[in-house]
C-alpha positions in Angstrom: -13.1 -40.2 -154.6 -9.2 -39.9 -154.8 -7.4 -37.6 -156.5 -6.0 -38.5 -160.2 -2.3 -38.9 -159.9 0.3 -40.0 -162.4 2.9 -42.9 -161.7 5.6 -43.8 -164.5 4.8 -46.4 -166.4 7.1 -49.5 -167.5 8.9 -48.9 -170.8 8.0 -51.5 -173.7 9.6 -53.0 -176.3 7.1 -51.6 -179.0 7.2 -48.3 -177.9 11.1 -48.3 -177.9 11.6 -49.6 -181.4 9.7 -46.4 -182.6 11.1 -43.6 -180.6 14.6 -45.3 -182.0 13.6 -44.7 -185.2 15.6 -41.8 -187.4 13.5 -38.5 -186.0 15.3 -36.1 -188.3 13.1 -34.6 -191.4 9.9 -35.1 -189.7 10.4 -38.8 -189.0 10.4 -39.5 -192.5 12.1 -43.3 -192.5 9.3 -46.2 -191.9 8.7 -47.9 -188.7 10.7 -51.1 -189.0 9.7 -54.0 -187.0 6.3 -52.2 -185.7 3.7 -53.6 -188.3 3.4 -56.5 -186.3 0.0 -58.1 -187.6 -0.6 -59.8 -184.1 0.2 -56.8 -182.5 -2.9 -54.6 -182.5 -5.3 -57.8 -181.7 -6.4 -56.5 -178.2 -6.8 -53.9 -175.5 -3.4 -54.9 -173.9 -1.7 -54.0 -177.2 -3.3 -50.6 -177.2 -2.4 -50.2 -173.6 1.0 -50.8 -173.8 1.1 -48.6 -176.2 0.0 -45.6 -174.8 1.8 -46.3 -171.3 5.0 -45.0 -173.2 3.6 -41.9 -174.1 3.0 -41.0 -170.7 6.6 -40.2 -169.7 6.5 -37.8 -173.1 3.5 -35.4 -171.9 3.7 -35.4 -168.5 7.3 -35.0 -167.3 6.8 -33.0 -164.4 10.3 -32.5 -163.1 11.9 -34.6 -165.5 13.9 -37.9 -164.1 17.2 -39.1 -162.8 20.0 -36.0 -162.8 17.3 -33.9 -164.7 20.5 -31.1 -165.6 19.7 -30.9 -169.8 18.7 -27.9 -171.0 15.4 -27.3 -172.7 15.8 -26.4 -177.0 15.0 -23.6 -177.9 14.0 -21.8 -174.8 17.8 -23.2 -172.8 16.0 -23.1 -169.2 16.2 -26.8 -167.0 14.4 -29.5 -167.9 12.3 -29.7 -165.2 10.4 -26.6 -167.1 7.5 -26.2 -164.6 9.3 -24.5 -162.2 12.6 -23.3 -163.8 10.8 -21.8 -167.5 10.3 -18.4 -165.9 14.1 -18.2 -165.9 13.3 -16.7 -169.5 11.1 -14.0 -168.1 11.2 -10.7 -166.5 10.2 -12.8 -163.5 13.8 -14.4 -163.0 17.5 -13.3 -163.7 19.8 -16.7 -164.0 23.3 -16.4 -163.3 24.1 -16.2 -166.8 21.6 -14.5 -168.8 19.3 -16.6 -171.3 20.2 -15.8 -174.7 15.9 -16.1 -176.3 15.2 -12.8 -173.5 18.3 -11.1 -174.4 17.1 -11.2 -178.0 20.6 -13.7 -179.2 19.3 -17.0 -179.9 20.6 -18.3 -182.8 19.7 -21.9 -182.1 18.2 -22.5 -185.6 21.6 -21.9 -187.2 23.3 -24.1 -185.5 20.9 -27.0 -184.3 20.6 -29.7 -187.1 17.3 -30.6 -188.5 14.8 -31.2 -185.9 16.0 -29.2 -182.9 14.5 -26.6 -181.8 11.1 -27.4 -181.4 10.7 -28.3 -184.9 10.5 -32.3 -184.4 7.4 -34.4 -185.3 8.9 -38.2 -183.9 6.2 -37.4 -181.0 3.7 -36.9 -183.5 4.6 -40.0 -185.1 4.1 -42.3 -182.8 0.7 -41.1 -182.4 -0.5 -41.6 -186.1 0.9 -44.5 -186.0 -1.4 -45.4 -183.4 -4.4 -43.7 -184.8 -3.7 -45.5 -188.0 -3.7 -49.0 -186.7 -5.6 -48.9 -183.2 -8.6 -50.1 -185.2 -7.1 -53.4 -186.6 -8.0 -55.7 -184.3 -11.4 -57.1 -183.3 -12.2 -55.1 -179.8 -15.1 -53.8 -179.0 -15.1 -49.9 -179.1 -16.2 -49.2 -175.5 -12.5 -50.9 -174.8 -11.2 -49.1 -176.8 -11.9 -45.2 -176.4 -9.8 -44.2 -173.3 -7.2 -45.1 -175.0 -8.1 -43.3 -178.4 -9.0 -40.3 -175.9 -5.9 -40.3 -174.4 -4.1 -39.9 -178.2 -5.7 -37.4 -179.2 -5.1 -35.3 -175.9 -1.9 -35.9 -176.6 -1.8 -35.1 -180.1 -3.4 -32.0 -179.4 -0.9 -30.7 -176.8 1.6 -31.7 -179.0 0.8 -29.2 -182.1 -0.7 -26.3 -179.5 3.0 -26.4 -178.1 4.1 -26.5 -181.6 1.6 -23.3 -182.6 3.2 -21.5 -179.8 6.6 -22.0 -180.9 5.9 -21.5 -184.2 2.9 -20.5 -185.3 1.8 -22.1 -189.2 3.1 -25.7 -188.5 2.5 -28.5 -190.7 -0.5 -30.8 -189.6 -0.2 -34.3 -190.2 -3.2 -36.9 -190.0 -1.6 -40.4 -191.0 2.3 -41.6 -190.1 4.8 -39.9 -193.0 6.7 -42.2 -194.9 9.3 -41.8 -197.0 7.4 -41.3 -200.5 4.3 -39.7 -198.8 3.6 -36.3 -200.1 3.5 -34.7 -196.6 7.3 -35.2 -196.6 7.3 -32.2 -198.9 4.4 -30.1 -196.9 4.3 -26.5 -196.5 3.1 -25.0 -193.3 -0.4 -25.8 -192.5 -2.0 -21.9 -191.7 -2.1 -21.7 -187.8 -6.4 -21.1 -188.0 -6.6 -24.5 -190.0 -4.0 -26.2 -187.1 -5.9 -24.9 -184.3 -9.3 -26.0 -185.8 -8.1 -29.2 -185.6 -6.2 -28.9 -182.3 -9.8 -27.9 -181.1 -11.6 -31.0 -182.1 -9.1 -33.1 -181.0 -9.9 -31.7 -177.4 -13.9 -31.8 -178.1 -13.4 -35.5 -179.0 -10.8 -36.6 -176.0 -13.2 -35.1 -173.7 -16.1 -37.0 -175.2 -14.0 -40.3 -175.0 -11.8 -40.1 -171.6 -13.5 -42.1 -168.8 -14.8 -39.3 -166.1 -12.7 -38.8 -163.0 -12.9 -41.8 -160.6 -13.6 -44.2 -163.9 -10.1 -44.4 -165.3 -7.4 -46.9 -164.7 -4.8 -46.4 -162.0 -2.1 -44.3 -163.6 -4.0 -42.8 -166.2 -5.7 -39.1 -167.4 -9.4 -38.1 -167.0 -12.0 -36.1 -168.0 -11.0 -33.4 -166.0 -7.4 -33.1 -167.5 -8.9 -32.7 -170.8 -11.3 -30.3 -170.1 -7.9 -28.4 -167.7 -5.7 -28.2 -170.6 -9.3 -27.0 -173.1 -8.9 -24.3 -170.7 -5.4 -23.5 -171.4 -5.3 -24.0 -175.3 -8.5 -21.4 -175.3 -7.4 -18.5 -173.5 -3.8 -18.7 -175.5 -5.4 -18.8 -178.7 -7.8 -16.6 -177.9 -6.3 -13.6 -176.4 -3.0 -13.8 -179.0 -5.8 -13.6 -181.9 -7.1 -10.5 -180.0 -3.7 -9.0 -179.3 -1.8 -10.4 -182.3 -4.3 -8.8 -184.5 -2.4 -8.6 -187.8 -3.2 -12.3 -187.7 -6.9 -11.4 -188.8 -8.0 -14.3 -186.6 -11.6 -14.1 -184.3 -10.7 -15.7 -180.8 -14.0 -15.4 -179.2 -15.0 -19.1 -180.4 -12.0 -19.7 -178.7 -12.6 -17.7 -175.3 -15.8 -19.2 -175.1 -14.2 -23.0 -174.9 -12.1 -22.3 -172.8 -14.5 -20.5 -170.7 -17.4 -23.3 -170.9 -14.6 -25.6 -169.9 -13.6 -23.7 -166.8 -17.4 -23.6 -165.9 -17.6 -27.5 -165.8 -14.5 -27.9 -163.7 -15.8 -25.5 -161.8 -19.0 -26.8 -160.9 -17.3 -30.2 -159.7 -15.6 -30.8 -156.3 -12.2 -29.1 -156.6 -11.5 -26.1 -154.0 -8.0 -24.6 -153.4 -5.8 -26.0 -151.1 -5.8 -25.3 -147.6 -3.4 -26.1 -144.8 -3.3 -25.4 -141.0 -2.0 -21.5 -141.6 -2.5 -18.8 -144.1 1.3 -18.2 -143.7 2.0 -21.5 -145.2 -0.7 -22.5 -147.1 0.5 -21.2 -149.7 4.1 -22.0 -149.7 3.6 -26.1 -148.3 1.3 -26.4 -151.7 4.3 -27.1 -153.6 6.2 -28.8 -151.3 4.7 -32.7 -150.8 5.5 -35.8 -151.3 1.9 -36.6 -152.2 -1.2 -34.6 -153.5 -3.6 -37.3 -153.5 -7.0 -36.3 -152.1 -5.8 -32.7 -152.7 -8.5 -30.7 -153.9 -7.0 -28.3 -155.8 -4.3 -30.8 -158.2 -6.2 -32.1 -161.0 -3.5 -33.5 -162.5 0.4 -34.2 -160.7 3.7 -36.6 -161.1 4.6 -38.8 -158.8 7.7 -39.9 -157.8 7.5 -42.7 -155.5 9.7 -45.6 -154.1 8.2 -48.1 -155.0 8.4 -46.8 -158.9 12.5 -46.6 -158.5 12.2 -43.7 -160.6 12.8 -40.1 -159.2 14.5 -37.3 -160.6 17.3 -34.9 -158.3 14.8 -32.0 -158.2 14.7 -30.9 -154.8 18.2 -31.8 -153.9 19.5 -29.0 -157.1 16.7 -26.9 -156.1 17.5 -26.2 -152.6 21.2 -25.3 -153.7 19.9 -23.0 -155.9 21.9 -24.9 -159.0 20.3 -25.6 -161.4 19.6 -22.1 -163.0 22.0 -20.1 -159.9 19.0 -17.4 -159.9 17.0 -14.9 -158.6 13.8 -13.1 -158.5 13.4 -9.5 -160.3 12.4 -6.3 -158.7 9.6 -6.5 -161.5 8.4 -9.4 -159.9 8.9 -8.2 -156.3 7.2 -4.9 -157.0 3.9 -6.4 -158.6 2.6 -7.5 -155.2 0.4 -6.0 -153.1 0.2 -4.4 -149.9 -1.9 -5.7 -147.0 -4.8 -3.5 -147.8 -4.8 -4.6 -151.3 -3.2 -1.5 -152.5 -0.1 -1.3 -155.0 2.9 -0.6 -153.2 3.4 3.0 -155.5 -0.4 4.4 -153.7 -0.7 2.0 -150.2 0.5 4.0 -146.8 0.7 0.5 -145.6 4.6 -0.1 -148.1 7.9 0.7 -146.0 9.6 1.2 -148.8 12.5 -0.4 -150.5 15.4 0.6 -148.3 16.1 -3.0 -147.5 14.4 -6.4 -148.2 13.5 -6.3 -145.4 11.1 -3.4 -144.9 10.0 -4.0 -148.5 8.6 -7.5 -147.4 6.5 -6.0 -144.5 2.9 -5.7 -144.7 2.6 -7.0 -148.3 0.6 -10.1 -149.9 1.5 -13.3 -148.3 2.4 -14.8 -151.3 5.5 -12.8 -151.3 6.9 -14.0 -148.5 6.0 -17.6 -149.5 7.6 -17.0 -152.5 10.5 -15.1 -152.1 12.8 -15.6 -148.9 13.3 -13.2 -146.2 16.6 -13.7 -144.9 17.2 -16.5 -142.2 13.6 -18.2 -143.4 14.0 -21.7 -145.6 17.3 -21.9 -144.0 19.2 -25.5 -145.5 20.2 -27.7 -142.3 23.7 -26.7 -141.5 26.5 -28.7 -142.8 24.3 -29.7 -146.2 25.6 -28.8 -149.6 24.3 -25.0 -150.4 23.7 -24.4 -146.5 25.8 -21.3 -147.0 22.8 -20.1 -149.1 21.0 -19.5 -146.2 20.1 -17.3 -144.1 21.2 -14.7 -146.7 21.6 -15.2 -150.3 25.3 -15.8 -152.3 25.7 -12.6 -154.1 28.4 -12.1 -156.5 31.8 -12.4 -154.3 30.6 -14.8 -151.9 31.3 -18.6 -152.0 28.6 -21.0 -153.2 25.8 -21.0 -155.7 25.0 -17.7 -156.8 21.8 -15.3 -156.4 22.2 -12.5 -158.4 19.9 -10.6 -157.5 19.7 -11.3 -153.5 16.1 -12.9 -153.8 16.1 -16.3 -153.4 13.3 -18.2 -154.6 11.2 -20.2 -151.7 8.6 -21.4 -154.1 8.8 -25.4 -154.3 11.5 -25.7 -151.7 11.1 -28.5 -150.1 12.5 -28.8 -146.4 13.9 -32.4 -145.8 17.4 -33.3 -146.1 15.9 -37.1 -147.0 14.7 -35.9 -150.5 18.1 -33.9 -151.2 20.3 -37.2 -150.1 18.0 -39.6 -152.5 19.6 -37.3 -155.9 18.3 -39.0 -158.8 15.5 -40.8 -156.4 14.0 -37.7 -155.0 10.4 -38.2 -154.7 9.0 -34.4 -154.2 5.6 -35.2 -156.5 5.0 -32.3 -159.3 1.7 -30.9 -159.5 0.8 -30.1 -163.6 -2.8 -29.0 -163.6 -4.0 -27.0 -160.5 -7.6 -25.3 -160.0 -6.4 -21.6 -159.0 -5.3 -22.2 -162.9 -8.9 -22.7 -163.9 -9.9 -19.9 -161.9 -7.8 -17.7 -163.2 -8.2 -18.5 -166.6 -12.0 -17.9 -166.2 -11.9 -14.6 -165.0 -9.5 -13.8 -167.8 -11.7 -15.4 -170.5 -14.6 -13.6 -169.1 -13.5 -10.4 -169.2 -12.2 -10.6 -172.8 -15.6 -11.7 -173.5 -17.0 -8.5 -172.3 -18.8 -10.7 -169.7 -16.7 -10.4 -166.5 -19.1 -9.1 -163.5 -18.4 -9.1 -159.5 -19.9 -12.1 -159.5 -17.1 -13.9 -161.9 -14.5 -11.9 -159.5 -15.9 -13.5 -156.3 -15.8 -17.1 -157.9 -12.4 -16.7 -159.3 -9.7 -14.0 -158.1 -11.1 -13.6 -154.9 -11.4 -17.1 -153.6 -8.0 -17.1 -154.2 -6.9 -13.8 -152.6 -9.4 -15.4 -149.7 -6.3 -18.2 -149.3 -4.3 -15.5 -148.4 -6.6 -13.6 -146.4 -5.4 -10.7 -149.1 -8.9 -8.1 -149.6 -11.2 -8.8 -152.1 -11.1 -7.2 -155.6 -14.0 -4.8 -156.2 -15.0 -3.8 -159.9 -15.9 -0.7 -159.0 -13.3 0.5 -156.8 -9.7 -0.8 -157.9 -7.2 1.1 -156.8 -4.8 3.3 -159.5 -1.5 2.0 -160.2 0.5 4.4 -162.0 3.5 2.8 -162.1 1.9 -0.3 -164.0 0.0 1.6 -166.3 2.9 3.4 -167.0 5.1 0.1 -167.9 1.8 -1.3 -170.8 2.1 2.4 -171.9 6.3 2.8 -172.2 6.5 -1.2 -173.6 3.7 -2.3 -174.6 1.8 0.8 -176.7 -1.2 -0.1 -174.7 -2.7 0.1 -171.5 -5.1 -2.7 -170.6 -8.1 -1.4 -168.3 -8.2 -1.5 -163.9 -10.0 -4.4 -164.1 -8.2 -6.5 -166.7 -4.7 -5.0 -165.2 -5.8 -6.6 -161.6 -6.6 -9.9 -163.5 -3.0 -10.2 -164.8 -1.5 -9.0 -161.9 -3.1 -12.1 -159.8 -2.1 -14.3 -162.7 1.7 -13.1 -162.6 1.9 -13.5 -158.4 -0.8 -16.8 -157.8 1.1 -18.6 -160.5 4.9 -17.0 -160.4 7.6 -19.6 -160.7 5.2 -22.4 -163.1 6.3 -21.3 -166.6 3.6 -19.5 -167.5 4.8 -16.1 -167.7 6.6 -16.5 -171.1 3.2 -17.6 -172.7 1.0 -14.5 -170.6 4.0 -11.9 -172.4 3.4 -14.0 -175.7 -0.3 -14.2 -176.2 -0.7 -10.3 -174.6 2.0 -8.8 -176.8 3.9 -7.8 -174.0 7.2 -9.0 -175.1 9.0 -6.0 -174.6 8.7 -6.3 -171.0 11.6 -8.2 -171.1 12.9 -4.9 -171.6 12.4 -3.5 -168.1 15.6 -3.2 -166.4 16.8 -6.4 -164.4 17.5 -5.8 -161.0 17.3 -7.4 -157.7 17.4 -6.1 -154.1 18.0 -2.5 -152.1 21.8 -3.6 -151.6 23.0 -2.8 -147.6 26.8 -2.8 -147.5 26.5 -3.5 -143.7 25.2 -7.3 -144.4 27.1 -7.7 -147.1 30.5 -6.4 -145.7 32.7 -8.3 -148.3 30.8 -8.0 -150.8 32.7 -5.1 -153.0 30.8 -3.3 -155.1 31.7 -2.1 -158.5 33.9 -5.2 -158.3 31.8 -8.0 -157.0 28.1 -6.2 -158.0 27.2 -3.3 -160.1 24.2 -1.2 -158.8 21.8 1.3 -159.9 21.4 4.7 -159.2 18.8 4.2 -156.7 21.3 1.3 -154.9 19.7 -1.8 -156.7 21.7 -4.9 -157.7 22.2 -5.1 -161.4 23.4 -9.1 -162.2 24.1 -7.9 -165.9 25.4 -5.0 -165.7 28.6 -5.9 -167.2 27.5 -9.2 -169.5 24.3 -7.3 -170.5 25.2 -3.6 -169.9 22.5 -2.6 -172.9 20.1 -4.9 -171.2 17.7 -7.6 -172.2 15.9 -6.8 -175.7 13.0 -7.8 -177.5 12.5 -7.6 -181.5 8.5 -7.5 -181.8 9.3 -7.9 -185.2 10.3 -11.9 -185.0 10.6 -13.0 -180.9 6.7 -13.8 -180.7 7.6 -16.7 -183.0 10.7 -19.3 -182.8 12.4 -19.8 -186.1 12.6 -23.1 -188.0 16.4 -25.0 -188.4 17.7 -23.6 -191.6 18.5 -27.4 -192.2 14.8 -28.2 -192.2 14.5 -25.7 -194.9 17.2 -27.0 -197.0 15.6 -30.0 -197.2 12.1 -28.8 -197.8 12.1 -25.8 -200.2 8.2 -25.7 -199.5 8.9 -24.4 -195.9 9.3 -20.8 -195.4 11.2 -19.1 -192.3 9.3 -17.2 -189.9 9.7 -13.4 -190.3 12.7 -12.0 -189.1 14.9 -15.0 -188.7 16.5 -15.5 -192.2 20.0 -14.5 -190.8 21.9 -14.1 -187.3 21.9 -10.3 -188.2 18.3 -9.9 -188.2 
């Protein structure tokens, strides 16, 4: 049975007329020229139809240039691997203004930026209010009804994570309707809702190996249950001023993990454990891959592509680096933190930091002279050691140069807008990870949940097993949820986010992990990169070129951010609505915190 993969689908007509329609004030104006009586007469119409919602929800790395920045986060918009550049995974060349506490985004977008835009949610009510006009049987018509309402329901969870209360709407708004004028539906009510739009895509998606070529299953459904339950779940536990239970939630998304779990996807394996990992994200193809559940491809004969890998490689887009907060998370060999393992060689150099730790890291994270560009090619002079500040080329700011999805063939890069490196979306080590997470807030995590979950995937690596009753200390760690997070999560549940944080690094998860964990203020933790060695770096001038730490470590904003990155618990676990949008509907009201710049 092959593996589901997605191919971009041909644009119609239909589909175009809406999406042009005006999309400010929550897509108040009617749908001209749509109400086509003849047009909702069979399953063709309702195909069409839904082939243009495709490129919407599952952009992988975006297409053609793929250079625009994402509103309101301001990371690339190919977001899967570039939205950690808003974390205290990644330092950018030029700080993000949302982790440095600035972004003022809903003062000067117009109505509808910022997240706050329901056009996408328009176009499916206006499907779910006329898929039923026509005379077809409904066993031809399900998938497609399925495939709305996963949509839908991705839709308003990203909008609940942006904004928490968001208005729900069931049928399209037009300009008289009453919803114009809505207040913000309460964020339990929303996520109900969310919920059994999941239960009911589920029920009506055809199972894996049943749908049409090109189009979701079962199993994506029941991936992203898992998702929208251990979000909503743990932020209820950890958010709780909200006076919301999350265990119904935990347990969805925990009963979902189980039945992906019990089907036939295992983690990825290649010829070596020194590049299993790495090569995952580096493929033109991930059919018959048994750990991508759901991917993008970007193929030929498509003529569609997007210039991911040839940015990527040049280190471009973002002109970035990986944190020593990052760095310092991973393991040694013997499964040891580095602050308690004899096996660490300390951080003298990147180079005897990167000696006898968890592969990953080095699959991640370049040692100099390893995924070297071919000489003469744009960004060549990237490699073998990074561009720091004062050297020619894209920058690294903080000397760590990010490995994860490079992708080693001058082909892709000279194809620009028709690369065809394929984006996996949905990946089991996800699902595993999520389990063991939901578990163990469920008071229900034994060794027998940590063998089926963090340990096959520390197996990949051949990293040691995780034992529940003998996890190492980390002091260091529990130091950093004492100092900026007022809490300190237990051994077990630490070593659960820990193999969350490395295993999925670099896939723009780690804003929502700090989010739902009210962890925020790790953004907090000082940014900075690598031991710096004058001796290969000799032009490299310091104090003029790069600013280090006491201790020797590079410092990229020591003199655009010399107060560092902050984080206002008060209002940053929330996005703030355009004040335009609240002009024009006195009903709404502002999230806390944001009602001027000053706040």
């Amino acid at each position: 049975m092959k593996n589901y993969r997605i191919k971009i689908i041909a644009i119609s007509i239909l589909a175009l007329l809406i999406y042009s329609c005006n999309d400010d004030f929550m897509e108040r104006y009617p749908l001209d020229d749509i109400n086509d009586e003849n047009f909702w007469e069979t399953e063709t119409d309702l195909e069409l139809y839904c082939n243009n919602l495709y490129a919407t929800y599952i952009r992988g790395f975006s297409y053609d240039w793929a250079y625009r920045s994402m509103s309101p986060w301001g990371y690339n918009e190919a977001t899967i691997p570039y939205g950690d550049a808003i974390t205290d995974n990644a330092a950018p060349q030029n700080y993000k203004k949302v982790a440095a506490n600035e972004y003022i985004g809903y003062i000067t977008g117009a109505s509808g930026s910022g997240g706050w835009n329901f056009s996408d949610i328009r176009r499916l009510n206006y499907f779910l209010d006329n898929y039923n006009r026509g005379d077809i049987e409904f066993d031809k018509i399900k998938a497609y009804l399925g495939e709305v309402y996963y949509f839908k329901a991705y839709d308003y969870f990203e909008k609940v994570k942006l904004f928490g209360d968001v208005p729900w709407l069931s049928h399209v708004v037009e300009v008289n309707s009453s919803e114009v004028m809505a207040a913000r539906t309460p964020r339990a009510e929303v996520m109900d809702s969310v919920l059994h739009l999941m239960n009911m895509a589920i029920e009506y998606l055809p199972v894996k190996g049943d749908e049409k070529p090109g189009r979701i299953n079962r199993d994506v459904a029941l991936h992203l249950k898992t998702r929208i339950g251990l979000y909503e779940g743990t932020y209820r536990k950890y958010h709780s001023d909200l006076g919301l239970d999350g265990i119904r939630f935990l347990n969805e998304a925990a009963s979902a993990c189980e039945a992906l779990m019990t089907g036939e996807y295992n983690l990825y394996e290649s010829a070596s454990v020194d590049d299993d990992y790495n090569s995952l994200f580096a493929q033109y193809s991930y059919s018959g891959n048994s750990e991508i559940i759901l991917w993008k491809d970007y193929s030929a004969d498509d003529n569609l592509g997007a210039a991911f890998s040839r940015y990527y490689t040049q280190n471009l887009r973002e002109k970035w680096g990986a944190t020593r907060s990052l760095i310092d998370e991973y393991l040694c060999a013997d499964g040891k933190p580095i602050s308690v393992s004899p096996l660490f060689q300390g951080k003298d150099s990147i180079q005897a930091e990167m000696l006898n730790r968890d592969p990953r890291l080095t699959q991640t994270i370049c040692r100099f002279g390893e995924y070297a560009l071919a000489s003469g090619v744009m960004g060549a002079n990237n490699t073998p050691l990074p561009n720091l500040p004062g050297l020619s080329g894209n920058k690294c700011p903080t000397g760590y140069r990010i490995a994860k999805w490079w992708l080693n063939d001058p082909a892709d890069w000279d194809r620009v807008t028709r690369g065809e490196q394929a984006c996996p979306i949905f990946r089991y080590a996800e699902v595993l990870l999520n389990y063991a997470e939901a578990k163990y807030e469920l008071g229900e995590c034994s060794q027998n949940v940590i063998d089926n979950t963090v340990n096959v995937i520390r197996q990949r690596v051949n990293m040691p097993a995780l034992s529940i009753d003998n996890i190492p200390a980390d002091p260091v760690m529990d130091s950093n949820y004492s100092r900026y997070c007022d809490y300190v999560p237990s051994p077990l549940l630490r070593e659960i986010r820990r193999e969350r944080r490395i295993e999925l690094a670099f896939e723009n998860f780690r804003w929502d992990d700090l989010m739902r964990w009210k962890a925020g203020k790790f953004l907090e933790i000082p940014v900075e990169g690598m031991k710096f060695v004058q001796n290969q770096f000799p032009t490299v001038v310091v104090d003029k070129d790069i600013y280090l730490s006491s201790e020797g470590y590079i410092m990229p904003y020591a003199q655009t951010l010399p107060n560092g990155r902050a984080f206002d618990e008060s209002k940053q676990y929330l996005f703030p609505i355009p004040m335009e949008d609240l002009v024009l509907n006195p009903n709404l009201v502002q999230n806390p915190g944001w009602n001027s710049v000053t706040q």
